[in-house]
N, C-alpha and C positions, 0 to 999 in steps of 0.2 A: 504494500500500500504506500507508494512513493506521494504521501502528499508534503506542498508545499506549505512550510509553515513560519508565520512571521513573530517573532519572540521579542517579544516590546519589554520583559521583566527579567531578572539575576535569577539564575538557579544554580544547582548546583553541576562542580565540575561530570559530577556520574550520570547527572541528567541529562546533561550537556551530549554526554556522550553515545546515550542510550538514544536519544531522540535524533542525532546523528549518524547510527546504525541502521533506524527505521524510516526515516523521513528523510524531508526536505528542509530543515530548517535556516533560517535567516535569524541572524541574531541583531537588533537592534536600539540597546539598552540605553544611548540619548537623546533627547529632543531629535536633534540633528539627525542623528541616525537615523533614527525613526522617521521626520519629513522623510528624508534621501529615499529613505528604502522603499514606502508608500509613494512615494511622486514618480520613481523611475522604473520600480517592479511591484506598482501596485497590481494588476492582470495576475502576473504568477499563481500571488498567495489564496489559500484556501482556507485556513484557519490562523486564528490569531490567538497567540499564547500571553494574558496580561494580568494584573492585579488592579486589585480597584482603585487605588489612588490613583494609580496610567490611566487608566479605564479603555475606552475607545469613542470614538466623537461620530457623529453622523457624515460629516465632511467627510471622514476618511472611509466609515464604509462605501460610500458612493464609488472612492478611488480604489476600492478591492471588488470589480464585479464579480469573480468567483467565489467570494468568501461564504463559506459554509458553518462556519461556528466559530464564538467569541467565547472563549475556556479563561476564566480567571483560579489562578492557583490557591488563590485564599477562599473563606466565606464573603468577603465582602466584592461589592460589584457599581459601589454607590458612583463611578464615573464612567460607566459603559451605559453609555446613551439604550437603555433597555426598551426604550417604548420604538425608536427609530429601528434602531432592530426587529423587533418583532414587523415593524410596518416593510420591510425589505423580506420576510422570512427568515432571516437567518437568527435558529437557537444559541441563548447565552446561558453557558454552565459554569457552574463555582462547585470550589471545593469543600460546600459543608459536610460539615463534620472531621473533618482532619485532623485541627488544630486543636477540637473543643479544648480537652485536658490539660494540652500543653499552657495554651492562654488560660485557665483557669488556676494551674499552677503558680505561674507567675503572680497571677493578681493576689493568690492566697501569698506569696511571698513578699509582692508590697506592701499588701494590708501588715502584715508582721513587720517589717521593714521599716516601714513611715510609722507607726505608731509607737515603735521600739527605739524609733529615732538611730538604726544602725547606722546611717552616716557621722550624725557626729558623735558617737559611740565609737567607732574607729577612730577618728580622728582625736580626739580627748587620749583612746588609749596611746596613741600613737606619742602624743604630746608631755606624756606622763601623769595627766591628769585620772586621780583615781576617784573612786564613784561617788565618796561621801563630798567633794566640790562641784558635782552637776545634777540638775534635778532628775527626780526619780520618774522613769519612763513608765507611760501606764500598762495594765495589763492589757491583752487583747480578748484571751476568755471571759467570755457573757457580756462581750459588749456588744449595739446592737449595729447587725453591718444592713444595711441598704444598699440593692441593686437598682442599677437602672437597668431595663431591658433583660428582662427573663426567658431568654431565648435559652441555647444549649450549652450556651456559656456559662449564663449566667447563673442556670441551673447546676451548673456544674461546682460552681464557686459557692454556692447556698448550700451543696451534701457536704464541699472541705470544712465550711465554717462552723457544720452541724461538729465536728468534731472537736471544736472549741468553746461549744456549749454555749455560739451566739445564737443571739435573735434576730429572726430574718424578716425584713420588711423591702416592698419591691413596688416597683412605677414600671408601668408598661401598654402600650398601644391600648392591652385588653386584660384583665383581671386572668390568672390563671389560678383555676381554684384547686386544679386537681396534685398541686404541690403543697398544699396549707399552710403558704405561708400567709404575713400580713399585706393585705393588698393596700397602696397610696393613689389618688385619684389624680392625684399633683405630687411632682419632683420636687417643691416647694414643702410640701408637708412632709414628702419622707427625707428629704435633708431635714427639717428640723427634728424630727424621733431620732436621726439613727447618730452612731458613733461616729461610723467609718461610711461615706456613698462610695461605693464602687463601681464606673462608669464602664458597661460591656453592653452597649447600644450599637446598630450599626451607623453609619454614617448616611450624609444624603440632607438634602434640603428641610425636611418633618424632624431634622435633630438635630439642626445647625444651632450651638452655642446654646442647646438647652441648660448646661450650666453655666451660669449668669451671674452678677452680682449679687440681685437676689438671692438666687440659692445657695451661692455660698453664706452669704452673709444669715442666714437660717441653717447653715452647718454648724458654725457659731465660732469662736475660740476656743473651745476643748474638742470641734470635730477634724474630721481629715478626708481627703478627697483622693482615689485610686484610679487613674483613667485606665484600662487595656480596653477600650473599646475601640474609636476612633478620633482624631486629634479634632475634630469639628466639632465635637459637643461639647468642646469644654471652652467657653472665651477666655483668652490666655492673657489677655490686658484685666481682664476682671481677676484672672485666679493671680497673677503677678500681683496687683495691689494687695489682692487677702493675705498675703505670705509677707509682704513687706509691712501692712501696717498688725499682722496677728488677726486677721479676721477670721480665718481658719488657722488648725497648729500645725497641719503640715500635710504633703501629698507628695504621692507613686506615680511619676507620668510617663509611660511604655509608648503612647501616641501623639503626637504635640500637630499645630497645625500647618508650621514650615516646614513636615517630611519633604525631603530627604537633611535640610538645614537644621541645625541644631536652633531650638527655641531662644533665642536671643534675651528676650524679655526676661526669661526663667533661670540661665546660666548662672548669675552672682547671686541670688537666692539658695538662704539657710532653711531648714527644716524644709526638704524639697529632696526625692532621691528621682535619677532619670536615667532609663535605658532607652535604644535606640531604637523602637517598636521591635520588639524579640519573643514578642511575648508568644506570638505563636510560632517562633522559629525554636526547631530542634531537628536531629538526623531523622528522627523518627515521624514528626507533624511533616518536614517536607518530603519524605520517602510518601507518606500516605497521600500527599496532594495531590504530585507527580501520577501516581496511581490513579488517583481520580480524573485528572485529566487524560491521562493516555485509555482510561474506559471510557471517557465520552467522547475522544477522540476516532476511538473506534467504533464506538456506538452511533455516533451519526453517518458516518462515509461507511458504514456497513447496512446501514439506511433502518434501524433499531431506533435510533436519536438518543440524545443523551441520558447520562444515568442520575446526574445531578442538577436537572433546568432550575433554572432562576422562575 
């Protein structure tokens, strides 16, 4: 099955390789690259290999007439023009389910993380500063954590925390009752109940900057804020002042909104720890993604269609 395939996103070298044994692929991992390769061999390409912050634009499916499926490697899809697509035919698959754990992992490590204050817990030790000179870090069992968006993520992050004997309270599109936890009607009220919000929504216009001033400022000063969702739900001028004047005590940000640029605003900011959206990368999350897309890869050009449609 020699199809032609245009790779707009970084994988890895094994993938690399594999997809290069079976296919046609074009690698195109810069703006520029990506013009170049759509403006000169757009006709070739049959599928297009992206993530949701790349996404894919309507313009350019116009310049791919053969294109047969837009495969993003992660769950999210929130910049693949999904409605111009379906108006052309061509199926858009992601890779739910891959990641869940791994991103759940994480977020249960920043909740620990940020409320343990490990950054300047290393730092103090590092300094020679011992414990009875810095304040005492609170505990994280039975406090009460808040999700946003109780998808499979989120659900995932609500069984770790069961193991810490929190209380789970959750904001989302639509009540899910068949998990019992406590349902919030407003992000606004389950910021002000919970300890810890933990932000695992996806991205997209319906969630741009739903934490806001307001809402932090109802997290209060003894709460803390966990993004591993996406860097747009969080306004980063808003959560930069919380952190500089104490309005919140501290936050886990895995997502920020300058991806691929380091958060600028957030950098000289204390009580703040930051990884560089990792949260759902492991050998294991991208071995599984890879998988998903080479089954819906096959599943459409085998005329099946995908195994994972948006």
């Amino acid at each position: 099955m020699s199809i032609s395939i245009l790779v707009l996103c970084e994988i890895g070298a094994a993938q690399q390789a594999l997809l290069s044994q079976r296919y046609r692929p074009t690698f195109a991992l810069t703006p520029a690259q990506r013009a170049e390769a759509i403006q000169t061999r757009g006709a070739e390409f049959e599928a297009v290999l992206t993530i949701g912050m790349l996404g894919l634009r309507a313009e350019e499916m116009d310049a791919l007439p053969k294109l047969r499926l837009i495969a993003c490697m992660g769950a999210g899809y929130e910049r693949v023009e999904v409605d111009a697509a379906r108006a052309r035919g061509i199926p858009v698959s992601h890779g739910r389910g891959a990641n869940d754990e791994c991103v759940a992992d994480h977020a249960m490590g920043m909740v620990i993380a940020t409320m343990r204050n490990f950054r300047e817990l290393d730092r103090a030790c590092r300094a020679g500063v011992w414990r009875t000179s810095i304040p005492l870090p609170p505990n994280v069992s039975g406090k009460r954590l808040g999700i946003l968006g109780m998808g499979a993520v989120g659900e995932r992050i609500a069984h770790r925390a069961q193991a810490f004997r929190m209380q789970i309270g959750y904001h989302n599109r639509r009540p899910r009752p068949e998990f019992g936890y406590e349902y919030f009607d407003t992000l606004a009220a389950l910021a002000r109940w919970c300890d810890v919000l933990v932000c695992a929504a996806p991205g997209g216009a319906s969630t741009h900057h739903l934490v806001n001033e307001q809402v932090l400022s109802e997290l209060g000063p003894q709460g803390f804020l966990v993004n591993v969702g996406r860097g747009s739900l969080v306004d980063t001028q808003a959560l930069a002042a919380a952190l500089q004047t104490g309005q919140i005590a501290g936050a886990g940000i895995d997502v920020y909104e300058s991806e691929p640029e380091p958060p600028a605003e957030l950098i000289g900011l204390d009580r703040l720890i930051l990884s560089p959206h990792v949260g759902g990368w492991s050998p294991e999350a991208i071995d599984a993604q890879f998988d998903i897309f080479l089954r819906n890869l096959e599943g459409v050009f085998s005329g099946q269609g995908p195994v994972t449609p948006v």
